[in-house]
N, CA, C and O of each residue as an XYZ file, in Angstrom:
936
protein
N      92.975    106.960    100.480
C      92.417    108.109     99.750
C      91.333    107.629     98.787
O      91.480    107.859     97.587
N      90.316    107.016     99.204
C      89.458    106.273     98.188
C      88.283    107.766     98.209
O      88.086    108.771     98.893
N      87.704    107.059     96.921
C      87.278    107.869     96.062
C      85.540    107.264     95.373
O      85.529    106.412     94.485
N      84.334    107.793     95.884
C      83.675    107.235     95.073
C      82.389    108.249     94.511
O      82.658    109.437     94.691
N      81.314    108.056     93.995
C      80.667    109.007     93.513
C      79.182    108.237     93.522
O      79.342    107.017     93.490
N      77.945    108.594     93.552
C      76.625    108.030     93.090
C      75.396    108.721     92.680
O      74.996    109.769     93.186
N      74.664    107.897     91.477
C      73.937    108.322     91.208
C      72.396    108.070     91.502
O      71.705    107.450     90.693
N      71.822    108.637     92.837
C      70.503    108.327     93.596
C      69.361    108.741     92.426
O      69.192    109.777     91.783
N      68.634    107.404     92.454
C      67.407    107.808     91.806
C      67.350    109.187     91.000
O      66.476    110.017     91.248
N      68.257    109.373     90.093
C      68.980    110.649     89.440
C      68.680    110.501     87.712
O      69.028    111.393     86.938
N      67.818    108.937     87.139
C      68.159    108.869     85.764
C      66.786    108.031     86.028
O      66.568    107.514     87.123
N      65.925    107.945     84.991
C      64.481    107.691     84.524
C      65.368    106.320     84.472
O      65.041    105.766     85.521
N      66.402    105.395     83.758
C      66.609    104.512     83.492
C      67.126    103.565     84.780
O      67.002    102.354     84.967
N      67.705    104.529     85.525
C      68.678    103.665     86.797
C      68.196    104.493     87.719
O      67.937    105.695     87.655
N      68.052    103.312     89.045
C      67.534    103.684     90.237
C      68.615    103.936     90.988
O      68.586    105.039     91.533
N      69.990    102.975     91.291
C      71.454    103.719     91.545
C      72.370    103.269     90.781
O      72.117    102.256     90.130
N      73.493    103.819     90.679
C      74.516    103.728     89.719
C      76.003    104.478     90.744
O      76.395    105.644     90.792
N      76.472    103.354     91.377
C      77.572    103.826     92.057
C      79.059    103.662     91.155
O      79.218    102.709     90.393
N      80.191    104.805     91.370
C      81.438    103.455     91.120
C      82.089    104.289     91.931
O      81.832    105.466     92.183
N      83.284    103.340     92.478
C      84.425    104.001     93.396
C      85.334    103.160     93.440
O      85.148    101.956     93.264
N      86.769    103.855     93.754
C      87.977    103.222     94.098
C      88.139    102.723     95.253
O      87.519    103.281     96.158
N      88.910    101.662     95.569
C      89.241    101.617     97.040
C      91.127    101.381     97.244
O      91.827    100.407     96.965
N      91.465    102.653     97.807
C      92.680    102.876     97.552
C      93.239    102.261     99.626
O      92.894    102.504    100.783
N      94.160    101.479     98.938
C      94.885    100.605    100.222
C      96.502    100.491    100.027
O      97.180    100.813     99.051
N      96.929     99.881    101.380
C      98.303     99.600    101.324
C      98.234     98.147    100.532
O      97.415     97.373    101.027
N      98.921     97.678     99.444
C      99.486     96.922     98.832
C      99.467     95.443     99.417
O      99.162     94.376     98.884
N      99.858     95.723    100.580
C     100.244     94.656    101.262
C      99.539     94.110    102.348
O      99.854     93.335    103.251
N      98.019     94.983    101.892
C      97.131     94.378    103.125
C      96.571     93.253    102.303
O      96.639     93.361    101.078
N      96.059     92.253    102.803
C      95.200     91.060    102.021
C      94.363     91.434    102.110
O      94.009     92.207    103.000
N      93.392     90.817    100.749
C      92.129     91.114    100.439
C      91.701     89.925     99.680
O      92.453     89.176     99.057
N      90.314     89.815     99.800
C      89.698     88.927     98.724
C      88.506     89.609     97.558
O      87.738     90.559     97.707
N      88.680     88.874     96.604
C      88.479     90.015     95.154
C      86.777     89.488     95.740
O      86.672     88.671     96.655
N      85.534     90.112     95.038
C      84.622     90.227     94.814
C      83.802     89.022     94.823
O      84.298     88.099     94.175
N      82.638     88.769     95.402
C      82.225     86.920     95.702
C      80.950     87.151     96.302
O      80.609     88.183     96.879
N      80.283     86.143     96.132
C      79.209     86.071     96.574
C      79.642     85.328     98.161
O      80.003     84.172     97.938
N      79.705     85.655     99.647
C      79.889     85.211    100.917
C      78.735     83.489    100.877
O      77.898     82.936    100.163
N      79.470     83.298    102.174
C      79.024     81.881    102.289
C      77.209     82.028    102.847
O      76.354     81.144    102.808
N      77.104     83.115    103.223
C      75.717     83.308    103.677
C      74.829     83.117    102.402
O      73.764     82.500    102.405
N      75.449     83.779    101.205
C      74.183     83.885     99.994
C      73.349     85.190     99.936
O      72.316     85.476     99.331
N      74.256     85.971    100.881
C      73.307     87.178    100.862
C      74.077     88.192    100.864
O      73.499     89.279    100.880
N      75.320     88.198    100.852
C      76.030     90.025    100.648
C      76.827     89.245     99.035
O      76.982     88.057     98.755
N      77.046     89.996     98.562
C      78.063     89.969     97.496
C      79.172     91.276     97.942
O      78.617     92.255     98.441
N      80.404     91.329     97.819
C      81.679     92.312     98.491
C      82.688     91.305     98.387
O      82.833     90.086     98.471
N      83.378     92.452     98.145
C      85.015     91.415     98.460
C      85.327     91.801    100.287
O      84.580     92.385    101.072
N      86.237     91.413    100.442
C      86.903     91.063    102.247
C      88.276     91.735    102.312
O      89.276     91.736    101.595
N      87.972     92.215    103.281
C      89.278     92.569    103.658
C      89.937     91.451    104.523
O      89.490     91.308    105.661
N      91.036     90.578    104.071
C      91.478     89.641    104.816
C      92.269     89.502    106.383
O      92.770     88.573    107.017
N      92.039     91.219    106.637
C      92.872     91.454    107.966
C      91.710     91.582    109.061
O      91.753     90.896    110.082
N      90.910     92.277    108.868
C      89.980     92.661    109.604
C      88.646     91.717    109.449
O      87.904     91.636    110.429
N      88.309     90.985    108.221
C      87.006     90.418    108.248
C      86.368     90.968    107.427
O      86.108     90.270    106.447
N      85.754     92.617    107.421
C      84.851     93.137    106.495
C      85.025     93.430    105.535
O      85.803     92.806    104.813
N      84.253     94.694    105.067
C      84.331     95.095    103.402
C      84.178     96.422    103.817
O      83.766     96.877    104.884
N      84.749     97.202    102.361
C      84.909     98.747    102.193
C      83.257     98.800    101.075
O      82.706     99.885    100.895
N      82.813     97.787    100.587
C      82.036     97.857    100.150
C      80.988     96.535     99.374
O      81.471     95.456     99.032
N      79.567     96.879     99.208
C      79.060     95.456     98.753
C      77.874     95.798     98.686
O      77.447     96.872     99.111
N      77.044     94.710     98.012
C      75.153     94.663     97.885
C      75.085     93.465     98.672
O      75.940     92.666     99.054
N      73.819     93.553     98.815
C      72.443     92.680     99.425
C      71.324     92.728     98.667
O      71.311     93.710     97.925
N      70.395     92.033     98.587
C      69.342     92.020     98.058
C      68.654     93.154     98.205
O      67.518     92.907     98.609
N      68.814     94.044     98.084
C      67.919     95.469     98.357
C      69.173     96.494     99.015
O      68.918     97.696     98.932
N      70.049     96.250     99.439
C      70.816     97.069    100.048
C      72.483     97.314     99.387
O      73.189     96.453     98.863
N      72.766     98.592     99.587
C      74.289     98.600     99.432
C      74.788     99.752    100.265
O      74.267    100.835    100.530
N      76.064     99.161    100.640
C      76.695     99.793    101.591
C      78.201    100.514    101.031
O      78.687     99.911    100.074
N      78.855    101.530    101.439
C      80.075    101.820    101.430
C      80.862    102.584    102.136
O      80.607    103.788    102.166
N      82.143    101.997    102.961
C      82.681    102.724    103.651
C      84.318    103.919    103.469
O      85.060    103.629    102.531
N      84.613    104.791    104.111
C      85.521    105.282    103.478
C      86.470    106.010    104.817
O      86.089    106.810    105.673
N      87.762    105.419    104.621
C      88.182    106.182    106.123
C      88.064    108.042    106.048
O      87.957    108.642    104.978
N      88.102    108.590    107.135
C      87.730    110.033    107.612
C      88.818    110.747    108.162
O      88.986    110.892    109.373
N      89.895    111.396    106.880
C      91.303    111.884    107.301
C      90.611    113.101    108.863
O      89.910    114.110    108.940
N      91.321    112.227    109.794
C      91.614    113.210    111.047
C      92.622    112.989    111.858
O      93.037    111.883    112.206
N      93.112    114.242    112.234
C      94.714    114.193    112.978
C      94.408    112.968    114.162
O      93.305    112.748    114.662
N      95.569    112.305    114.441
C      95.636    111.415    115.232
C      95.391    110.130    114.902
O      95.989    109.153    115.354
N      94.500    110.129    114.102
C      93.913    108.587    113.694
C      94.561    108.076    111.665
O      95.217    108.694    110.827
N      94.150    107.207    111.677
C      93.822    106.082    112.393
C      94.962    105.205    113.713
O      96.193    105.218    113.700
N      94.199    104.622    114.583
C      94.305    103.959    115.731
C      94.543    101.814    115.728
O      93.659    101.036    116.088
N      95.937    101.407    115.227
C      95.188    100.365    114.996
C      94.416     99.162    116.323
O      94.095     98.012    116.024
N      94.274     99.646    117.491
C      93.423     99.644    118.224
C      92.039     99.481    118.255
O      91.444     98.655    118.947
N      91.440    100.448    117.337
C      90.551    100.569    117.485
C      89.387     99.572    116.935
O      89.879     98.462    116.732
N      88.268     99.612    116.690
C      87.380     98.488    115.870
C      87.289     98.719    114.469
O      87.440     99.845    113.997
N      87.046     97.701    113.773
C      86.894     97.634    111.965
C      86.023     98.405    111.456
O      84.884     98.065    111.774
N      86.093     99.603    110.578
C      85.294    100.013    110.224
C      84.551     99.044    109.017
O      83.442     99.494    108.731
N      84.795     98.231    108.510
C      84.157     97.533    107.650
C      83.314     96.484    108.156
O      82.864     95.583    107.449
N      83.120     96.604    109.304
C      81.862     95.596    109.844
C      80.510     96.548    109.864
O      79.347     96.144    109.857
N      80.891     97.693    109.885
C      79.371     98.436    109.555
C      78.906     98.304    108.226
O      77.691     98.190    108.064
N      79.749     98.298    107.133
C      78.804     97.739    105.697
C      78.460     96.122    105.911
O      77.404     95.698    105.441
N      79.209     95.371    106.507
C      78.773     93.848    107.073
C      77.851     93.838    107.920
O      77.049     92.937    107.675
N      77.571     94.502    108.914
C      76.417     94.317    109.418
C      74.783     94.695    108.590
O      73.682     94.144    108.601
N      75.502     96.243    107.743
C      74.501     96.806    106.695
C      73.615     95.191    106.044
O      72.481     94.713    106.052
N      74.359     94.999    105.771
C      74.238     94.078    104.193
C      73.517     92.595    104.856
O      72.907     91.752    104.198
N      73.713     92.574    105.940
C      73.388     91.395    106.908
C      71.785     91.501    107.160
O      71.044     90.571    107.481
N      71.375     93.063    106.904
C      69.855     92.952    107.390
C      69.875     94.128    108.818
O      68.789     94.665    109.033
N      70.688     94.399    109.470
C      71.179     95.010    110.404
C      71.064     96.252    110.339
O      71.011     96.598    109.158
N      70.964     97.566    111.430
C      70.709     99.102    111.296
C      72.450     99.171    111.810
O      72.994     98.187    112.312
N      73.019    100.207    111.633
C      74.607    100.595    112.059
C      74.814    100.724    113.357
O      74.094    101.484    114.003
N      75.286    100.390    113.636
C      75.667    100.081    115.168
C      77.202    100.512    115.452
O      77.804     99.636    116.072
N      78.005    101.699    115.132
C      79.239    102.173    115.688
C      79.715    102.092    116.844
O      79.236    102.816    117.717
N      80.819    101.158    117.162
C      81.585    101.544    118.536
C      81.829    102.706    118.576
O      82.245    103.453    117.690
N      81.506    102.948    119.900
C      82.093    104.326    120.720
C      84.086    104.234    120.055
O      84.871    105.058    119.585
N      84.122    103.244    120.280
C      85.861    103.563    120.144
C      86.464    103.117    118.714
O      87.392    102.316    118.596
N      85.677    103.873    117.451
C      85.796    103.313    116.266
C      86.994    104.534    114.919
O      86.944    105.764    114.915
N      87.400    104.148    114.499
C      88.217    105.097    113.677
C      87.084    106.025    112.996
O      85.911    105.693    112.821
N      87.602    107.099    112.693
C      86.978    108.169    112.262
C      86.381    107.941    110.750
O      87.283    107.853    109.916
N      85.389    107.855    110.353
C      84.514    106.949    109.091
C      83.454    108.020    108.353
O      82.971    108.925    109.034
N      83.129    107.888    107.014
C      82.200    107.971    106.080
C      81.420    107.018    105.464
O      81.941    106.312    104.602
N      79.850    106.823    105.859
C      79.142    105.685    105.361
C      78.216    106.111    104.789
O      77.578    107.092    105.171
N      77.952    105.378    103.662
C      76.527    105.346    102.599
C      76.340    104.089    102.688
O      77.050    103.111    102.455
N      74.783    104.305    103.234
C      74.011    103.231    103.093
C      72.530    103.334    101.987
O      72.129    104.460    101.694
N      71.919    102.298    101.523
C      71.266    102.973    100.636
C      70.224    101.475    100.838
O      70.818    100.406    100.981
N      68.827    101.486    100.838
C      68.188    100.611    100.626
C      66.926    101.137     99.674
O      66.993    102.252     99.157
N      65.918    100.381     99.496
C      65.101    100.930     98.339
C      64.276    101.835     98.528
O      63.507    102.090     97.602
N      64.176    102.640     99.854
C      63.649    103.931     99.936
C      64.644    105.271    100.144
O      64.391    106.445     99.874
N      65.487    104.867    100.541
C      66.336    106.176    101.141
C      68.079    105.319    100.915
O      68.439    104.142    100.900
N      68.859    106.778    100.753
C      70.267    107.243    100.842
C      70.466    107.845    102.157
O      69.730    108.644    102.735
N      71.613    107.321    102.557
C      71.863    108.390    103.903
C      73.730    108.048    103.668
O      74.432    107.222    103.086
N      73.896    109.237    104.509
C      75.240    109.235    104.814
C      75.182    109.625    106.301
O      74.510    110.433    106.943
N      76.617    108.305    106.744
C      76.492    108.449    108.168
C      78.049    108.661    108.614
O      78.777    107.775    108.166
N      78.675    109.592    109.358
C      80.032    109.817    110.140
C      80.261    110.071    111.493
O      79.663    111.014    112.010
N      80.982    109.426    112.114
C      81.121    109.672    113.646
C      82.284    110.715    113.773
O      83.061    110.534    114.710
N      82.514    111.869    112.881
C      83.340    112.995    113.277
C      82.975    113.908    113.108
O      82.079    113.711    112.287
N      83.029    115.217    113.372
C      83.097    115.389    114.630
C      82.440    114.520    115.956
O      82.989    114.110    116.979
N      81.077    114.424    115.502
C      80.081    113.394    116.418
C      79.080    112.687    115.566
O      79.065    112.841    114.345
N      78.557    112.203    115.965
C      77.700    110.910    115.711
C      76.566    111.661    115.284
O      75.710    112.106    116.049
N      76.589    111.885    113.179
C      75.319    112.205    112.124
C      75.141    111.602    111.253
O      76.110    110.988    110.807
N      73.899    111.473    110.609
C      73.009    110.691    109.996
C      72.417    111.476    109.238
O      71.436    111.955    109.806
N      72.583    111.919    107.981
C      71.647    112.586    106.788
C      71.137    112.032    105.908
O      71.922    111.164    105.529
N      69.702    112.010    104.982
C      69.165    111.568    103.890
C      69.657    112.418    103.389
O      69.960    113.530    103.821
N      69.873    111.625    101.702
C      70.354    112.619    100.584
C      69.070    112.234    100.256
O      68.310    111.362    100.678
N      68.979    113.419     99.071
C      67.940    113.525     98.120
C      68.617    112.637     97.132
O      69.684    112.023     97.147
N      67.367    112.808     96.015
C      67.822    112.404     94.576
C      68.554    113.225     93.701
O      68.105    114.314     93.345
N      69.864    112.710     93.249
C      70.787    113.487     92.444
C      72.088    112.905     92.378
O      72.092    111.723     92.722
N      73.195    113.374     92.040
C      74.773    112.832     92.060
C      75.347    113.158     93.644
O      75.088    114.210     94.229
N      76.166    112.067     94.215
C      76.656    112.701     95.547
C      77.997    112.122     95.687
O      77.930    110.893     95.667
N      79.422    112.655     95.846
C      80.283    111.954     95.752
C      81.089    112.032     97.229
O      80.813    112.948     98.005
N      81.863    111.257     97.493
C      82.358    110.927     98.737
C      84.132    110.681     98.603
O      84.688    110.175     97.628
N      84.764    111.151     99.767
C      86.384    110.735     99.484
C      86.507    110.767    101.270
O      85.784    110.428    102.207
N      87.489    111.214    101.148
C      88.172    111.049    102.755
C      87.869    112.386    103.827
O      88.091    112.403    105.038
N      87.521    113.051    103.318
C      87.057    114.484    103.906
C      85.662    114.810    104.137
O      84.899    114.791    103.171
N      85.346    115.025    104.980
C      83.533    115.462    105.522
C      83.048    115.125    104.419
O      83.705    114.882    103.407
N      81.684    115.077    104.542
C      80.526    114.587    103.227
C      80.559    116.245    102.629
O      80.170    116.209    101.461
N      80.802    117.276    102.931
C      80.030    118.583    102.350
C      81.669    119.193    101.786
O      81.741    120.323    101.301
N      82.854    118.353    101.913
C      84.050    118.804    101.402
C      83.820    118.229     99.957
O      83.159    117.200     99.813
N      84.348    118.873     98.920
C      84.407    118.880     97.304
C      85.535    118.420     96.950
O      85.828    119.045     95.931
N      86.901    117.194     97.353
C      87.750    117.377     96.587
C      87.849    117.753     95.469
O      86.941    118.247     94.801
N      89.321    117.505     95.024
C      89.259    117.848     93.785
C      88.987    116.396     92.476
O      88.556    116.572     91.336
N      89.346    115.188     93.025
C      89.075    114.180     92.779
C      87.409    113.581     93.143
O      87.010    112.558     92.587
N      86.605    114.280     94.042
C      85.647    113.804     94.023
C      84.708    114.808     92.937
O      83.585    114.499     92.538
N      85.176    115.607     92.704
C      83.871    116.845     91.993
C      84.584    116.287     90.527
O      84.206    116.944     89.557
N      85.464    115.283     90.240
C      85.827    114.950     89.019
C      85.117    113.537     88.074
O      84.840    113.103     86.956
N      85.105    113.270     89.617
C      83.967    111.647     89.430
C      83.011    112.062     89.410
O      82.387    111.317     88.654
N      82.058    113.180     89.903
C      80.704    113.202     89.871
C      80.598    113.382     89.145
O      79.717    112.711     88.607
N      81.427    114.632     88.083
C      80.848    115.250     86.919
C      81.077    113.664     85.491
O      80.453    113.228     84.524
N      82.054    113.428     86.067
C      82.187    111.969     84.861
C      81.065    111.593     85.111
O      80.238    112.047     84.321
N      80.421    110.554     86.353
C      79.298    110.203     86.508
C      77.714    110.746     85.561
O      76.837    110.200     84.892
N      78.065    112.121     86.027
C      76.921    112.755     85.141
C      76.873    113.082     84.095
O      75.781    113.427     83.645
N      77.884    113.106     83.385
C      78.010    112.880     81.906
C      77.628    111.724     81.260
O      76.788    111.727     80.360
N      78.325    110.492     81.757
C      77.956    108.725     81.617
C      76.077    108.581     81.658
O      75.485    107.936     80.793
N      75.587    109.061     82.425
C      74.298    109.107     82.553
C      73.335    109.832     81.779
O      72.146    109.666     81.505
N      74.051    110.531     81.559
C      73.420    111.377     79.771
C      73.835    110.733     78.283
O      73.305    111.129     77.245
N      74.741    109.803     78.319
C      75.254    108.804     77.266
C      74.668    108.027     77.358
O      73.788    107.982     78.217
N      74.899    107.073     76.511
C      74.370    105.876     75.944
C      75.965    104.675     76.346
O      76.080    103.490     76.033
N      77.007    105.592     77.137
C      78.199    104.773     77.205
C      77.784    103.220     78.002
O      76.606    102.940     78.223
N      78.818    102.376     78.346
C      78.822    101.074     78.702
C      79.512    100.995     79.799
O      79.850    102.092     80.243
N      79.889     99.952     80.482
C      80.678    100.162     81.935
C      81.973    100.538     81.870
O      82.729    100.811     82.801
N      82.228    100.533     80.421
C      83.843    100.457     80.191
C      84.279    102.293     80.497
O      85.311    102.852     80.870
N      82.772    102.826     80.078
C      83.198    104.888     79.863
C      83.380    104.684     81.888
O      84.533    104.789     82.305
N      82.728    104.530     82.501
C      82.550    104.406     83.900
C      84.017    104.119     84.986
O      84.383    104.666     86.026
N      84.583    103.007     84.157
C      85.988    102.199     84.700
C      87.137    103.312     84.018
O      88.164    103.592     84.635
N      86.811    103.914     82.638
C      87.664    104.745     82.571
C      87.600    105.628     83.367
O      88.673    105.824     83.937
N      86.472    106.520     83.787
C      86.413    107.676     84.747
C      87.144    107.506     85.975
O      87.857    108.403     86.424
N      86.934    105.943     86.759
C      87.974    105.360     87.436
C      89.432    105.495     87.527
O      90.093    105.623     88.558
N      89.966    105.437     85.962
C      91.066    105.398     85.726
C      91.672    106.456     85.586
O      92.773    106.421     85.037
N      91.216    107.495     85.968
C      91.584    108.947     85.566
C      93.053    108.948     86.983
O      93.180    108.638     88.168
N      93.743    109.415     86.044
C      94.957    109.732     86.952
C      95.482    111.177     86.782
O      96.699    111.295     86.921
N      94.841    112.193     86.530
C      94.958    114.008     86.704
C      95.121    114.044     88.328
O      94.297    113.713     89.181
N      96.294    114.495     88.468
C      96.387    114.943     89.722
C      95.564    116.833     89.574
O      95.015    117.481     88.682
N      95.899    117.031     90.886
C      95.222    118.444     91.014
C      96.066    119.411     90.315
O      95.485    119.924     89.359
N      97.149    119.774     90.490
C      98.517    120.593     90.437
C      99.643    119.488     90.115
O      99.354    118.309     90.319
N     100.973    119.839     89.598
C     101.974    119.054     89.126
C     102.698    119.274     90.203
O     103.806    118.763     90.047
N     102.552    119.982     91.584
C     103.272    119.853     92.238
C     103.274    118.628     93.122
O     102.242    118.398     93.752
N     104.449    117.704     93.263
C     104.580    116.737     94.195
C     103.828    115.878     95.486
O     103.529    114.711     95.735
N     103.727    117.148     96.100
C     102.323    116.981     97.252
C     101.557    116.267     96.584
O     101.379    115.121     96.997
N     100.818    116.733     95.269
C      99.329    116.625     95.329
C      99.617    115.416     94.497
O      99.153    115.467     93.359
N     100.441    114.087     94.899
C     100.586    113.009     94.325
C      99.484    112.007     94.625
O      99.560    110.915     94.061
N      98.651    112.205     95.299
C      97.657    111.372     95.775
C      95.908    112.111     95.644
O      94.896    111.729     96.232
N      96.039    113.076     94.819
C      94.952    113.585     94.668
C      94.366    113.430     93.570
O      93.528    114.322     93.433
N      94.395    112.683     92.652
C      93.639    111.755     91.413
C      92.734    110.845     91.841
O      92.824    110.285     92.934
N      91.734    110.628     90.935
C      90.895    109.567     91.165
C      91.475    108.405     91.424
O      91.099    107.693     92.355
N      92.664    108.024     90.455
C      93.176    106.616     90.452
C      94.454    107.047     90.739
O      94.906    108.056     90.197
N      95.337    106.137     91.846
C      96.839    106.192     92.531
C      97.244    105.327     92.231
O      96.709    104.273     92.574
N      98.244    105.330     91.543
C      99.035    104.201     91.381
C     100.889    104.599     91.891
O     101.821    105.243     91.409
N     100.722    104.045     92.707
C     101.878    104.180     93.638
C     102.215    102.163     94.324
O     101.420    101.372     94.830
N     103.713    102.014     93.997
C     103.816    100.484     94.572
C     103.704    100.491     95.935
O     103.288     99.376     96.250
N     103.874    101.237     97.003
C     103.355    100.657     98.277
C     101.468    101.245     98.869
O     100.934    100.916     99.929
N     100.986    101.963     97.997
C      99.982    102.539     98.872
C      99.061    103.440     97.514
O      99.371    104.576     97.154
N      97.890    102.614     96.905
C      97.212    103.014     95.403
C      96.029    102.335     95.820
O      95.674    101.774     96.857
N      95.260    102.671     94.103
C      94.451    101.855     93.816
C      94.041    100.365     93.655
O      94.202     99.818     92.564
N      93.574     99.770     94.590
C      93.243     98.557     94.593
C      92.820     97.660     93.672
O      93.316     96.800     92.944
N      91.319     98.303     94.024
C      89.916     97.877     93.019
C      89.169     98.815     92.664
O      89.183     99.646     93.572
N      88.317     99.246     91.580
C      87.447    100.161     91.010
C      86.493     99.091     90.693
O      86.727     98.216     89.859
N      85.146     99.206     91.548
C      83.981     98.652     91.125
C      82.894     99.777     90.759
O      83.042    100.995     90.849
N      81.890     99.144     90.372
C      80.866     99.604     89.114
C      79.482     99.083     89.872
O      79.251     97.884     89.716
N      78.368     99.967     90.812
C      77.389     99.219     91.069
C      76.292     99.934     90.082
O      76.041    101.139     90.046
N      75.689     98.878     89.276
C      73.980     99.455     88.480
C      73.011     98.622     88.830
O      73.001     97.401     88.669
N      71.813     99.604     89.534
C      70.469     98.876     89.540
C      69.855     99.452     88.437
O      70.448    100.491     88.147
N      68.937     99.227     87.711
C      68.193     99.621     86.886
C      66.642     99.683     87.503
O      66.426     99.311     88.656
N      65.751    100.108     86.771
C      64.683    101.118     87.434
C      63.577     99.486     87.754
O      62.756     99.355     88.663
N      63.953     98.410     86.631
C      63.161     97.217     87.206
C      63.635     96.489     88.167
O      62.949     95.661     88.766
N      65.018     96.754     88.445
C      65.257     96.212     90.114
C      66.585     95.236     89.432
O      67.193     94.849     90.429
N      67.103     94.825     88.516
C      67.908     94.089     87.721
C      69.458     94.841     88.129
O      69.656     95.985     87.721
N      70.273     94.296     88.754
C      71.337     94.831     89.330
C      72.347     93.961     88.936
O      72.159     92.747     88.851
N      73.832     94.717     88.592
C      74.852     94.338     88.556
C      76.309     94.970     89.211
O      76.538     96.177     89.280
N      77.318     93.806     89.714
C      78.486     95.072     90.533
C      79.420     94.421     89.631
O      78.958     93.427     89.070
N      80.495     94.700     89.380
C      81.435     94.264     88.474
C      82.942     95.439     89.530
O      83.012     96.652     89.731
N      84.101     93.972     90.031
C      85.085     94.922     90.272
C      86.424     94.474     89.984
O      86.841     93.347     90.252
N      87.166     95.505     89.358
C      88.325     95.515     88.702
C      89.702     95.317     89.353
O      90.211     96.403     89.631
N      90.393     94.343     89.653
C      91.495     94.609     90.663
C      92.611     95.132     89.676
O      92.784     94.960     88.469
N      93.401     95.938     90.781
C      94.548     96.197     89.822
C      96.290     95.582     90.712
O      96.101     95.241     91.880
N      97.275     95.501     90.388
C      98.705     95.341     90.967
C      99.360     96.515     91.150
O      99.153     97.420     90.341
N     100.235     96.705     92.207
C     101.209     97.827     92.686
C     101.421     98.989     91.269
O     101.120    100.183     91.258
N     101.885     98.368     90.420
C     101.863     98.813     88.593
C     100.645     99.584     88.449
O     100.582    100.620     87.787
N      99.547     98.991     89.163
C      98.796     99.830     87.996
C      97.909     98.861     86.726
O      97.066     99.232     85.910
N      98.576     97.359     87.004
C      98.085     96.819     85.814
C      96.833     95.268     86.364
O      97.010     94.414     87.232
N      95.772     95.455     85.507
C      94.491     94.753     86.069
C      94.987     93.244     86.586
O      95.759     92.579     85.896
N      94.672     92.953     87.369
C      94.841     90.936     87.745
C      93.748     90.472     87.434
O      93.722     89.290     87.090
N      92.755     91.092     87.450
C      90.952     90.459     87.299
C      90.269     91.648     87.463
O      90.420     92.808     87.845
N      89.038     90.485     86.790
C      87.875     91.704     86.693
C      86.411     90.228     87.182
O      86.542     89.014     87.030
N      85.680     90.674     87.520
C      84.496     89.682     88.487
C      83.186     90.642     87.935
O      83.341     91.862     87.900
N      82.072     90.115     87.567
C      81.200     90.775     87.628
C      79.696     89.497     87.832
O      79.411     88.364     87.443
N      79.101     90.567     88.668
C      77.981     89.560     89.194
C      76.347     89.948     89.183
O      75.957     91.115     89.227
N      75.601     88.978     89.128
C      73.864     89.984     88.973
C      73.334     89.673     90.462
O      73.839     88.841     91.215
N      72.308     90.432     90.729
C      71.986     90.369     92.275
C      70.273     91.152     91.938
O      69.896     91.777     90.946
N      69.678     90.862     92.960
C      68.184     91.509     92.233
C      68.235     92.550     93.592
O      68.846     92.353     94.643
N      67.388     93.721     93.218
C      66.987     94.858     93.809
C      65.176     95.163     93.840
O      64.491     95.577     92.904
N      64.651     94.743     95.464
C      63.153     94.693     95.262
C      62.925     96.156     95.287
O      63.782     97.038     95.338
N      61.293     96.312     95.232
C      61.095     97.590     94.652
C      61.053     98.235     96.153
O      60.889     99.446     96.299
């Protein structure tokens, strides 16, 4: 149920300004946030599959998000996190035909797009403005995603620091107090199946970029925090 939000060429000061959760099973391995042996993506790894749910490149950032649809996921099928790995590699997206049902933002220094193979295989430019993303079609509003945007766009009218940003992260308002809607907060903290990591991406308008990401434990409570600079050409 991950959760993220961005701000496209939306602020005279910042050219993007992403943050999002990446909500997983507990017990999948992962590796926290790093610069790869190439020298050219910064992302943490998913240690099962190889890729990333998310990361920069020198000009590029990518993020992926699974696409709640009946039947799936398939563990059969191919990694969705090799499409932000290939992103970040220099590479255009290249989806298997036989791939789990997905939400992608890709973003390089001219254009935003969001790309999903459900129903079928689309590709949209966003404009400039706030656009937030969760597990449901790009044009669905959770209730957790229309909560991050508006944090987002508040943060961007402040003078706040990364810390107002990681709190917006941390927001744990479910929708309703009823039971069901135990997984409909920005941040889950549940011991088999929550919030992971909450990272923080800022480019600024001279190209000066930073990602900073927060891991958390089954609890709820931080293990690390990583933060790194990366340049963004014009």
């Amino acid at each position: 149920m991950c959760v993220a939000a961005i701000a496209w060429a939306a602020h005279p000061r910042w050219r993007l300004v992403a943050a999002g959760n990446r909500d997983e099973f507990h017990g999948r391995p992962a590796a926290p946030l790093a610069h790869w042996a190439d020298g050219r993506v910064i992302a943490g790894r998913d240690l099962e599959a190889g890729g990333t749910w998310l990361g920069v490149s020198e000009g590029r950032f990518g993020l992926v998000t699974n696409l709640r649809t009946p039947g799936y996921p398939k563990a059969e099928l191919a990694s969705r996190g090799a499409l932000v790995t290939d992103w970040l590699h220099g590479n255009a997206p290249a989806p298997e035909p036989a791939m789990n049902p997905f939400n992608l933002w890709l973003a390089d220094g001219q254009t935003l797009r969001v790309l999903t193979n459900q129903p079928a295989w689309e590709a949209l430019t966003l404009e400039p403005g706030i656009h937030g993303l969760s597990n449901g079609a790009h044009r669905d509003r959770w209730f957790k995603t229309a909560r991050l945007e508006a944090a987002l766009g508040a943060w961007l009218d402040s003078t706040d620091g990364d810390d107002a940003l990681f709190a917006a992260l941390r927001d744990e308002a479910p929708e309703t107090a009823d039971p069901e809607d135990a997984f409909s907060s920005v941040f889950i903290q549940n011991p088999r199946y929550g919030t992971r990591c909450s990272t923080v991406v800022l480019v600024d308008a001279a190209g000066q970029g930073r990602i900073v990401e927060r891991s958390f434990d089954p609890d709820g409570a931080v293990t690390g925090e990583v933060t790194l600079a990366f340049d963004w050409p014009a």
